[in-house]
C-alpha positions in Angstrom: -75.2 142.3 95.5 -75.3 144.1 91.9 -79.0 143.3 90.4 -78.7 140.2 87.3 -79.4 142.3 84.1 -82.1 140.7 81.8 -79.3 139.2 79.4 -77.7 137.5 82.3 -80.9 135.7 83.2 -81.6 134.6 80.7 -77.7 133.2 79.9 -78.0 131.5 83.3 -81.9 130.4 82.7 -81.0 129.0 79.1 -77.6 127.0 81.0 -80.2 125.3 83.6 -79.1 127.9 85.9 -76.4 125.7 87.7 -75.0 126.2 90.9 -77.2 127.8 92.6 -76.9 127.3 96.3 -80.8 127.0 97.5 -82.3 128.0 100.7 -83.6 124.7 102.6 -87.4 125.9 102.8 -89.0 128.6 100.7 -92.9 129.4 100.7 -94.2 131.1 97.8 -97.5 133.4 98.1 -99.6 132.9 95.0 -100.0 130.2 92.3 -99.8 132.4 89.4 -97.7 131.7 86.9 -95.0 133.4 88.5 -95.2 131.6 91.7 -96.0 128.4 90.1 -92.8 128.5 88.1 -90.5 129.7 90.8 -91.6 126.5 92.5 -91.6 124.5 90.2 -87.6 125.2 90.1 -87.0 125.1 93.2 -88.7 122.1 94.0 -86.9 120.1 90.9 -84.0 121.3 93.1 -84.6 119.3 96.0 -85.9 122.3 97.8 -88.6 122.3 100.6 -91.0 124.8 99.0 -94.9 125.1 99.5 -97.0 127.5 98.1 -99.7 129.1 99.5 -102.9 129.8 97.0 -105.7 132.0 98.3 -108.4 130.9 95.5 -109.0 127.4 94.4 -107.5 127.4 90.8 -104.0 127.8 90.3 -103.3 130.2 87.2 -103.6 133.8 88.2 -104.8 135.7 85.3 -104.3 133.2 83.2 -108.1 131.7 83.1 -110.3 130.2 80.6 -114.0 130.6 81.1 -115.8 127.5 80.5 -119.1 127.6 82.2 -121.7 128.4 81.9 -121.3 127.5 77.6 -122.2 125.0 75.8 -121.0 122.8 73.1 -117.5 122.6 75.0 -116.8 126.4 73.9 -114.1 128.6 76.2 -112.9 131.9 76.1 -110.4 133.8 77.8 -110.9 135.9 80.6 -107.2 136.8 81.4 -103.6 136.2 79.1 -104.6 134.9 75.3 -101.4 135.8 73.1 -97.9 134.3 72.8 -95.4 135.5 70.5 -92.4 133.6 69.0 -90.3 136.1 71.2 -91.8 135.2 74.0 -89.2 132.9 75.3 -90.1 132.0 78.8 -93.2 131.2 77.6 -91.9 129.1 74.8 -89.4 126.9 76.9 -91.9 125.8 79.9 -94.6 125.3 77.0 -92.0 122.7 75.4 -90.8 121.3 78.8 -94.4 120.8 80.1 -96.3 119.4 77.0 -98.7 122.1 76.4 -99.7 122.7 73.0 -100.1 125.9 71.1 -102.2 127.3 68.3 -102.4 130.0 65.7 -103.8 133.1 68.0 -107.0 134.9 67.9 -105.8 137.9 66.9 -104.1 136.4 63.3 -106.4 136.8 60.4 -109.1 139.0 62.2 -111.3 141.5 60.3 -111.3 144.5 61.9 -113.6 146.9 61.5 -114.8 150.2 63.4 -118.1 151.6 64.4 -117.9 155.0 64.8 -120.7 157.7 64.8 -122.8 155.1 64.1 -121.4 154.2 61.2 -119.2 151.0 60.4 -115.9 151.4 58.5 -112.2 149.9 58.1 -109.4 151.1 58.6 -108.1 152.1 55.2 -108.4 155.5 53.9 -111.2 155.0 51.4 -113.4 153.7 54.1 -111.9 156.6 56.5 -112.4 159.2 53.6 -116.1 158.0 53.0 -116.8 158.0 56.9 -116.5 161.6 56.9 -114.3 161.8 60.2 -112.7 165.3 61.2 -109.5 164.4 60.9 -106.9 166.4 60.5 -106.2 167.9 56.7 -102.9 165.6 56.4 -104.5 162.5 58.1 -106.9 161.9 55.9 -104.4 160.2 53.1 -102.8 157.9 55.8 -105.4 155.4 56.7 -104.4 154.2 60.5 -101.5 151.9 59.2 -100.0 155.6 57.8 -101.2 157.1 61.3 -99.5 154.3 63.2 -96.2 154.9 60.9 -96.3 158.9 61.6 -97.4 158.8 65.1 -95.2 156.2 66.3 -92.9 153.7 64.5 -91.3 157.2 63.6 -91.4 158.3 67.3 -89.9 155.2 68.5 -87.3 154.8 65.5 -86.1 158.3 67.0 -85.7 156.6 70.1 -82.9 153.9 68.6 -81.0 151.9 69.9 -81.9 153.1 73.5 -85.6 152.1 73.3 -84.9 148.4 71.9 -81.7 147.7 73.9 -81.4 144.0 75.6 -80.9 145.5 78.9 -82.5 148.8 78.5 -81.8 151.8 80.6 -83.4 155.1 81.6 -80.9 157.1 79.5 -81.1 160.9 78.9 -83.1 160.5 75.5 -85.7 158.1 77.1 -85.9 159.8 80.3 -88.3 162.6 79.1 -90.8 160.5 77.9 -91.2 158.6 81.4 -92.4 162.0 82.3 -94.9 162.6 79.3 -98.2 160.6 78.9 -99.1 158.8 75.5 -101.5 160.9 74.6 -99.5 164.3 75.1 -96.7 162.7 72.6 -99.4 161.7 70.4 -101.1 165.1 69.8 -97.5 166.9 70.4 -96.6 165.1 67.1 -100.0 166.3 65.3 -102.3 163.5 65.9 -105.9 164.6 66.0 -108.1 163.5 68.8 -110.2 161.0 66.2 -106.9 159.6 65.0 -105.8 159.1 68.5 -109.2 157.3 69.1 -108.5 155.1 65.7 -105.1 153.9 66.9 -106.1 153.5 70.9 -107.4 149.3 69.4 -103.9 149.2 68.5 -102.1 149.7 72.0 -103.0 146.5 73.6 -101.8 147.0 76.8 -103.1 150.8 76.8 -106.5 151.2 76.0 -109.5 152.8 77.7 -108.9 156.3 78.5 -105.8 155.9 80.0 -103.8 157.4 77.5 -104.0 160.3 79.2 -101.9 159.2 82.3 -99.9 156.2 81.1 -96.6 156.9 80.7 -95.0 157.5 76.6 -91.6 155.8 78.3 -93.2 152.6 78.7 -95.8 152.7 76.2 -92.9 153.0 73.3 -90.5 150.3 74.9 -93.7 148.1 74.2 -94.5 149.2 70.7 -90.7 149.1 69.6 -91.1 145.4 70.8 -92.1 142.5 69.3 -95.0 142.0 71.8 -96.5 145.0 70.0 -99.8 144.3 68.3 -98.5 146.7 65.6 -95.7 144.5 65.1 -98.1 141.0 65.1 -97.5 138.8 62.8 -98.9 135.2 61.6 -96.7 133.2 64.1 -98.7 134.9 67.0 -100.1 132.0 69.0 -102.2 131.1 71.8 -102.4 127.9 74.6 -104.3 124.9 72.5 -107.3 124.2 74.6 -107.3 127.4 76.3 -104.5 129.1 78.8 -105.7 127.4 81.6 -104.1 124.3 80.4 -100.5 126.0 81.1 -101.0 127.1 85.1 -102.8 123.0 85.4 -99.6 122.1 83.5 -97.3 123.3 86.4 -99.7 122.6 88.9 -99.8 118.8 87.8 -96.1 118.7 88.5 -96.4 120.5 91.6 -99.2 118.6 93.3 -99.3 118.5 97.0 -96.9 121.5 97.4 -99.7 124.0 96.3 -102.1 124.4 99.7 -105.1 125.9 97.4 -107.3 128.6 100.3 -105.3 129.9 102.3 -104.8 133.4 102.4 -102.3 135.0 103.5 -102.7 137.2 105.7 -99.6 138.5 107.4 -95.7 138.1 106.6 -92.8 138.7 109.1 -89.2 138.5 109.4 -86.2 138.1 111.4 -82.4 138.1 111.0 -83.2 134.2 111.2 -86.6 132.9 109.7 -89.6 134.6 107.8 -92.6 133.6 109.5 -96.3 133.8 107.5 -99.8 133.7 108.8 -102.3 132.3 106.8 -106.3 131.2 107.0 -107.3 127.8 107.2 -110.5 126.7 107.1 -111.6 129.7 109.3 -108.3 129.2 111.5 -105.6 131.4 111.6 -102.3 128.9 111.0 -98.6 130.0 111.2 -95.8 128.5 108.6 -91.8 129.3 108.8 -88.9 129.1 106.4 -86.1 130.4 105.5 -87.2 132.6 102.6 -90.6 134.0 101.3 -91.3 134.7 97.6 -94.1 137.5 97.0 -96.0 137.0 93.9 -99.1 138.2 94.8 -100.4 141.6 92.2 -99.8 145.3 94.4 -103.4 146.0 94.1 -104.5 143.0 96.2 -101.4 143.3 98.1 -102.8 145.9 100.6 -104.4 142.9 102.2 -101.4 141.3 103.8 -100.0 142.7 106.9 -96.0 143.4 106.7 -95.0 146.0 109.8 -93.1 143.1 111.3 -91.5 142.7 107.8 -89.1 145.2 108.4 -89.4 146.4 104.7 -87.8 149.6 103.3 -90.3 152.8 103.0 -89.4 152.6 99.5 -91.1 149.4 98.9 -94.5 150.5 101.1 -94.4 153.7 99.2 -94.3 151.7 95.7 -96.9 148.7 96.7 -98.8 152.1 97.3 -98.6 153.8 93.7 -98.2 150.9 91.0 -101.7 151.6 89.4 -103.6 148.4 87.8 -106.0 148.7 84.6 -109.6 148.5 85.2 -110.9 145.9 82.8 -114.3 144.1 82.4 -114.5 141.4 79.9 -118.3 140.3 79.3 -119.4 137.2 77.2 -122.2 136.5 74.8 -123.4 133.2 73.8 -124.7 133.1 70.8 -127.1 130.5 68.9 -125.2 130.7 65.5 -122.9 133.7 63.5 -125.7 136.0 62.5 -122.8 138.5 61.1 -120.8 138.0 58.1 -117.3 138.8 58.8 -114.9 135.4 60.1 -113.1 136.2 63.4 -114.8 139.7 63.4 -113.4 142.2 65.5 -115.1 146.0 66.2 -113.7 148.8 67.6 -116.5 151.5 68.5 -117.1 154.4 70.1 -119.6 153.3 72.3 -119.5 152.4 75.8 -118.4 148.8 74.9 -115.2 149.9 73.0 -114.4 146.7 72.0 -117.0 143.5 70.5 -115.0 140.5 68.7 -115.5 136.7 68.0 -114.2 135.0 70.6 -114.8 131.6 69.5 -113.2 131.8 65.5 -111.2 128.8 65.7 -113.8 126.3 67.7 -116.1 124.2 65.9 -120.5 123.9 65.8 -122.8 126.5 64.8 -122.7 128.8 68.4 -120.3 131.5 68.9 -119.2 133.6 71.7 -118.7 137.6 71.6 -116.7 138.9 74.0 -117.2 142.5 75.0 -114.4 144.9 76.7 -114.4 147.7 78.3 -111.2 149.3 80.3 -110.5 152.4 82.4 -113.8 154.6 83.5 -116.3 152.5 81.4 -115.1 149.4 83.1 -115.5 150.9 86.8 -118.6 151.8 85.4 -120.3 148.5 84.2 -118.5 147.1 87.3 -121.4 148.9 89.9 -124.0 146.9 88.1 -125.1 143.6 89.1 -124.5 140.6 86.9 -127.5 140.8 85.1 -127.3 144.1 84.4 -124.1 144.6 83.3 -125.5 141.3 81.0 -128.4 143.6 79.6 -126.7 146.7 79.2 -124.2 144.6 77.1 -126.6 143.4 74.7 -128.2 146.2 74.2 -124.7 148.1 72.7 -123.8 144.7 70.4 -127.4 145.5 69.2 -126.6 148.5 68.1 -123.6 147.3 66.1 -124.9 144.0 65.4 -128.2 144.2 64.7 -130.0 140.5 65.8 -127.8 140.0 68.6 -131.0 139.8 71.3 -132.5 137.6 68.8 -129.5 134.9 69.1 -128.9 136.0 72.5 -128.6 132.3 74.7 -126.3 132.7 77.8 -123.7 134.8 79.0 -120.8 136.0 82.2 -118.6 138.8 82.7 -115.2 139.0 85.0 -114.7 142.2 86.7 -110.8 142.6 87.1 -111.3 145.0 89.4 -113.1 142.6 92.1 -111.7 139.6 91.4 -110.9 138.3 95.0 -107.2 138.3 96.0 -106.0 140.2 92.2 -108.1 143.6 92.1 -106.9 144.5 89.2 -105.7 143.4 85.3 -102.4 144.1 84.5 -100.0 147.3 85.5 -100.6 150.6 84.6 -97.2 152.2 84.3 -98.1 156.4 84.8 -95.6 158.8 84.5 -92.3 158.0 86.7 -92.6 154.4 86.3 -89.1 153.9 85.7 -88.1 155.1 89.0 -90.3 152.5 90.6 -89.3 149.2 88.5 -86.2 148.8 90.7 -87.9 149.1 94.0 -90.7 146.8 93.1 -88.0 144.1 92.2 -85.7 144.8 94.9 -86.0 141.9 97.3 -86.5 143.1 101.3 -84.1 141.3 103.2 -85.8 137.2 103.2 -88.8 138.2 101.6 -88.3 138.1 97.3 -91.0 139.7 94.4 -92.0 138.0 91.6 -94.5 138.4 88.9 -95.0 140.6 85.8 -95.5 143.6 88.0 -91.9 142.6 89.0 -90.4 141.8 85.6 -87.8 143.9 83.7 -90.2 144.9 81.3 -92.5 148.3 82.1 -95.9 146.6 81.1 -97.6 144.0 82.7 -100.3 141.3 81.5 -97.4 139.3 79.6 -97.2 135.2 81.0 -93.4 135.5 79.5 -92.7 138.6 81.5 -94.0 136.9 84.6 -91.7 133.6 84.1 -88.9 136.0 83.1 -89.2 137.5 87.1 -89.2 134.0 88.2 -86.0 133.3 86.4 -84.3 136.4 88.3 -86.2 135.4 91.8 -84.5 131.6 91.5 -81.5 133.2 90.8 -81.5 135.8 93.7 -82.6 132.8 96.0 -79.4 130.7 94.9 -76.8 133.2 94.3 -76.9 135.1 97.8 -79.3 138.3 96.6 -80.6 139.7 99.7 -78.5 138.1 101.9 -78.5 141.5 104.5 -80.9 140.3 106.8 -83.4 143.2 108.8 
């Protein structure tokens, strides 16, 4: 059966995707958002579906640290930002009763520290902090550098690059096969303006410019997800994201088996068998249909030779590359630096320092430090507390008095995270190719999650509900019906 296109979910999504003609029993491997909403459909359906958690939170990378802070003060360790376009997002949001809240990332003052000086981003701060930029860059200020070095490449692109349900066409294809930073410099950016837009490209920071592909990079800054494109309707979970994963869960209830790994998947022309760890037991479930939501870095861990699955799909699981991201979070006493809902790019080995506490109230503050690609794999070897010290001592330099209101402070490494191994998808060169595979569902065994979405970049919670969309809609409408 002919893959829907994204239009054509989301016709059927926004119609309560009627008739759908369920499988009896489904089980669903993770209680990421993804997972949680493919259950939650199935299961206002009449369905028998269980889903089958290996931590004890439900949520995914969506997950608010709370502990160990004080003063009732959160931050994010995983998804933050919702756009108005987000509309997956936006409906279960509405249907669930979460609230929402003007983001983070609207109204920030953003600064750079550079060279170990401190500037913005206009060009008489550029001009006074002496950069080597290129002879024609230094007139632009980053907006003018964004505008050169890629609204213009991505307007080129038009309509291919913005089309509904975008395809691989001849004047996209060659960019699948060029990384971001190759386009970049191709079109006469220097290596300092590279490193002054880098802040810009959310979902492609940290070195990896150098290996992620333009393809997917452009689709995302042509979009409205684009922090380029941001604007003051930008909004975040009230409360913290975590309240949106406990919203489904709450509805869910004693369908989500929280613990219990799984461990092996198989199949047969008749039933999909799972195998899964309980309590130090190894326990075996059946039903008619499995749905796979769990991220391809982690996915190693689950055994599928008697899943009769296509070398296509082993060879993918293989090769979709995750982001290396460490997130580390200082408590502070009180804001010891003058700028509201500060945000710092540097050049230092903690590229990024910002307030991640502007809209909460009481005298303390948290900064939130991140680091992606090599520098994240590198504070990930330390221990806790030294990854905790080494921190400090970088805000210090930018910041000066941060030991001084120094009180308490975590870090999540992404990349050892149990059962996830990894923040969002990395999409290299030849990504394109791939997309379909990692969608494609394996005779009773489906994919889900933003890995699995029509979009190229992960680390969206409104690309991940869009994949659970398709996946309820392959599960009613005969998708995959070829058994092994």
């Amino acid at each position: 059966m002919r893959e829907a296109t994204p239009t054509e979910v989301r016709r059927d999504f926004d119609s309560g995707m009627p008739d759908l003609r369920l499988p009896r029993s489904v089980v669903v491997i993770g209680a990421g958002l993804s997972g949680l909403a493919v259950a939650y459909e199935l299961a206002n359906r009449g369905c028998d579906v269980t889903v089958l958690e290996a931590s004890g939170r439900a949520g995914g990378r969506a997950y608010t640290l709370r502990e160990p802070f004080a003063d009732g003060l959160h931050a994010e360790a995983g998804a933050m930002t919702l756009t108005p376009h987000c509309h997956y997002a936006m409906h279960y949001l509405r249907e669930l009763g979460v609230g929402l809240e003007t983001a983070d990332l609207v109204g920030t003052t953003f600064s750079y520290f550079m060279g170990s000086r401190l500037f913005t981003p206009d060009r008489e701060s550029l001009e006074q902090a002496g950069l080597p930029l290129a002879p024609h860059e230094k007139t632009l200020g980053v907006e003018g550098m964004i505008d050169r070095y890629v609204r213009d490449t991505y307007q080129a692109l038009q309509p291919d690059i913005t089309a509904p349900d975008w395809t691989v066409t001849p004047l996209l294809g060659r960019y699948d096969q060029r990384s971001v930073y190759e386009v970049l410099t191709d079109r006469g950016a220097s290596p300092v303006a590279v490193d002054l837009m880098e802040p810009h490209f959310l979902e492609m920071r940290g070195g990896d410019l150098k290996t992620a592909s333009a393809l997917s990079w452009l689709r995302h800054e042509a979009s409205p997800h684009s922090l380029t494109n941001a604007d003051p309707r930008w909004s975040k979970v009230k409360g913290g994201t975590d309240r949106f994963p406990q919203a489904f869960a709450e509805r869910l209830k004693d369908r989500i088996r929280y613990r219990k790994p799984v461990v092996r998947v198989a199949q047969d022309a008749e039933r999909a068998r799972l195998t899964f760890l309980d309590q130090g037991r190894l326990q075996t479930m059946e039903a008619e249909r499995v749905v796979v939501t769990v991220p391809f870095s982690a996915v190693r861990h689950i055994d599928f030779t008697d899943a009769a699955l296509s070398d296509a799909k082993h060879d993918v699981m293989r090769r979709v590359k995750y982001s290396s991201i460490v997130r580390v979070y200082l408590q502070m006493s009180s804001q010891f630096w003058p700028q509201r809902n500060a945000s710092f790019s540097t050049d230092l080995p903690v590229r990024w320092i910002r307030d991640a506490t502007p809209q909460l109230p009481g005298p303390r503050k948290i900064l939130e430090c991140l680091m992606t690609g090599w520098r994240a794999r590198a504070v990930a070897v330390m221990s806790a507390e030294e990854r905790l010290r080494f921190v400090l001592d970088q805000v210090e330099t930018v910041l000066p008095g941060a030991r001084d209101h120094y009180e308490t402070g975590t870090s999540v490494v992404w990349d050892q995270q149990p059962y996830i191994e990894g923040a969002y998808i990395l999409p290299e060169l030849g990504h394109s190719a791939l997309m379909p595979v990692i969608r494609r569902p394996e005779g009773r065994i489906h994919f889900a999650g933003d890995h699995a979405a029509f979009e190229p970049n992960g680390g969206s919670m409104t690309f991940a509900l869009e994949s659970a969309a398709r996946t309820v809609l392959e599960l009613g409408r005969g998708s995959g019906e070829q058994q092994p």
